[in-house]
C-alpha positions in Angstrom: 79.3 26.4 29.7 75.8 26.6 31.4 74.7 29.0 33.4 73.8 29.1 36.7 70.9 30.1 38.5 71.3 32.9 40.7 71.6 31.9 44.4 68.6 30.7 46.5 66.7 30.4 43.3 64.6 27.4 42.7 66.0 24.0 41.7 65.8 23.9 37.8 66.7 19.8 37.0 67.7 17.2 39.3 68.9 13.9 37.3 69.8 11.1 38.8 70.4 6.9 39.0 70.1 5.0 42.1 70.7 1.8 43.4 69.4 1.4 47.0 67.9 -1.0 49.2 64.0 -1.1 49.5 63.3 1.9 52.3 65.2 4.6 49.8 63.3 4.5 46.6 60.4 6.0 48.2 63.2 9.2 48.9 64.8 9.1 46.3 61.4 8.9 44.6 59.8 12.1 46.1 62.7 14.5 45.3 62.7 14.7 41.7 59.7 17.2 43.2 62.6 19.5 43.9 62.7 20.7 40.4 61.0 24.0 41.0 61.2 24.1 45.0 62.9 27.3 46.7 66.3 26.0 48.1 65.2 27.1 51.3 62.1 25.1 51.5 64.1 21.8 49.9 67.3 22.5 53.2 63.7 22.9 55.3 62.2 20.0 54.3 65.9 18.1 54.7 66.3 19.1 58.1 62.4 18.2 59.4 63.3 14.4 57.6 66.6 14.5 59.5 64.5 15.4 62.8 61.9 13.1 61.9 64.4 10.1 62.1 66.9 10.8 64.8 64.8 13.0 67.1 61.2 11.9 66.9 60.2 14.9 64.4 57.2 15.0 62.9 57.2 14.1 59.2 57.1 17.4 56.4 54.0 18.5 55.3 52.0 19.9 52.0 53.6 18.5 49.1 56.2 16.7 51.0 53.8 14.3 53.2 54.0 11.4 51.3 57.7 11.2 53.2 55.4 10.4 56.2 55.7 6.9 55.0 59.1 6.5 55.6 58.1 7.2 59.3 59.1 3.3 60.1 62.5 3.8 59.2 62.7 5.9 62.5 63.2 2.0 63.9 66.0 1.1 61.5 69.2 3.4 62.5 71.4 1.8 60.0 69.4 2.8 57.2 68.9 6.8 58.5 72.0 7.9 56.2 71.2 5.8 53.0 67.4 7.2 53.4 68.9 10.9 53.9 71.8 10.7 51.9 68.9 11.9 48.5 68.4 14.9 50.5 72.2 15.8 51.6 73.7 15.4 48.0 70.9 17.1 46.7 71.4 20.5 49.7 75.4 19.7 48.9 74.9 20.4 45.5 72.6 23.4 45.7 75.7 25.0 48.4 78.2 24.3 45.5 76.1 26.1 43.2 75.5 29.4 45.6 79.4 29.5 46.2 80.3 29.4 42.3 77.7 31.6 41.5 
């Protein structure tokens, strides 16, 4: 059995396969980044992309401004969950980890 990282440690590996239309490679793209990221900074960094397409937010900075250029997809509601969807499994599974620890 592996072990787990203690909670609110950084994110150690983060496989993954996708199949997704042309906006979501770009996200799904950028969060292999994660591997190494405090899981506060990843849940801050989901929650500024959440603002930044249903509330006008600006998009994250520093390492995380190449998700700028998903800006457009502000324009494009049905495609806000599929684009966030990377960054809500990802902050489901790093919950699932805290509570087992």
């Amino acid at each position: 059995m592996r072990s787990r990282p203690p909670a609110g440690s950084p994110t150690h590996a983060f496989p993954f396969s996708s199949e997704v239309t042309s906006f979501e490679p770009c996200a799904v793209g950028t969060v292999p980044r994660s591997v190494g990221t405090p899981t506060a900074e990843f849940r801050r960094v989901r929650d500024e992309m959440t603002k930044m397409l249903k509330a006008d937010g600006v998009p994250p900075t520093g390492k995380w401004s190449d998700l700028g250029y998903l800006e457009p997809v502000r324009d494009y509601k049905p495609r806000h969950t599929s684009t966030l969807l990377v960054f809500d499994a990802v902050a489901e599974a790093l919950d699932k980890l805290e509570v087992s620890a």
